[in-house]
N, C-alpha and C positions, 0 to 999 in steps of 0.2 A: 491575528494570523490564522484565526479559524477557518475561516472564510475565503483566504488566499490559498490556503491546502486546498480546500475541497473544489474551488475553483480551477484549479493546476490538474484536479483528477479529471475534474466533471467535461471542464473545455479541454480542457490540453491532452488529458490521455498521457502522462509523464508517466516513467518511472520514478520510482523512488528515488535513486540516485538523483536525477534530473528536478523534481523538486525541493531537495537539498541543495541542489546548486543553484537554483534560480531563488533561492530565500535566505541564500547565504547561512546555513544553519546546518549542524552536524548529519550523520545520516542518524546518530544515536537522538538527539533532539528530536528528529525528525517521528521515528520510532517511537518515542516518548506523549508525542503528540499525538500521534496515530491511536496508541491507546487510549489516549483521556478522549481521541471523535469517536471510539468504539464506545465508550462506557455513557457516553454522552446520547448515545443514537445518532449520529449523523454516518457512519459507515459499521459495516458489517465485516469480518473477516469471511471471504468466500472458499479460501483454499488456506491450510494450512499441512503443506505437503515435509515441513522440515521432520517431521516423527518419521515420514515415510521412508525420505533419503539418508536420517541416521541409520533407519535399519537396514539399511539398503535395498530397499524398495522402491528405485523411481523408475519402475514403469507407469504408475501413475503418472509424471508428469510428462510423456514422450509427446505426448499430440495434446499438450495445454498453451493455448495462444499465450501464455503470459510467462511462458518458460524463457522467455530474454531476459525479461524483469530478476524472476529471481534467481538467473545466472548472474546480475548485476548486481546483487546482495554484497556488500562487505561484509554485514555484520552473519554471520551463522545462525541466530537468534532469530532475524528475519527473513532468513532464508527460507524459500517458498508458502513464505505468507503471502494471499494476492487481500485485495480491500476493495469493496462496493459502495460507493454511496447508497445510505437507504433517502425513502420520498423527502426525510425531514432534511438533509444531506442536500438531497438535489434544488431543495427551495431555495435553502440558501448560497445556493453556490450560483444559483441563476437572477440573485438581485445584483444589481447595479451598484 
């Protein structure tokens, strides 16, 4: 399933929600998994704006392209976490 996520990011440009849906799998699983591609090296956390919006600080997020996404967060946990594939990420998301 590794390689299905990272492929869903690298081609498709999904949200989160949307590769939950297309892998039949929770948004929490989903999350779950995210962290074990971070700890792994295949993506990176770019933005982690949820400390911001708790304190109520999201002018950082007014002009961030990825602000659909994490208005598409169910979970609050994930909320304004964005994720990059890094190079090691991108190889394998580009094999066959």
């Amino acid at each position: 399933m590794i390689k299905e996520i990272l492929q869903l990011m690298y081609k498709n440009h999904l949200s989160l929600n949307e590769i939950a849906n297309k892998l039949s799998i929770s948004h929490d699983k989903l999350i779950n998994r995210l962290e074990m591609l971070v700890h792994l090296g295949y993506i990176i956390i770019v933005c982690n704006s949820s400390d911001k919006i708790k304190s109520g600080n999201e002018k950082t997020c007014k002009y961030c392209t990825l602000a659909k996404t994490c208005s598409e967060a169910e979970n609050r946990e994930s909320f304004g976490i964005a994720y990059q594939l890094t190079e090691k990420g991108k190889r394998v998301a580009r094999k066959r």
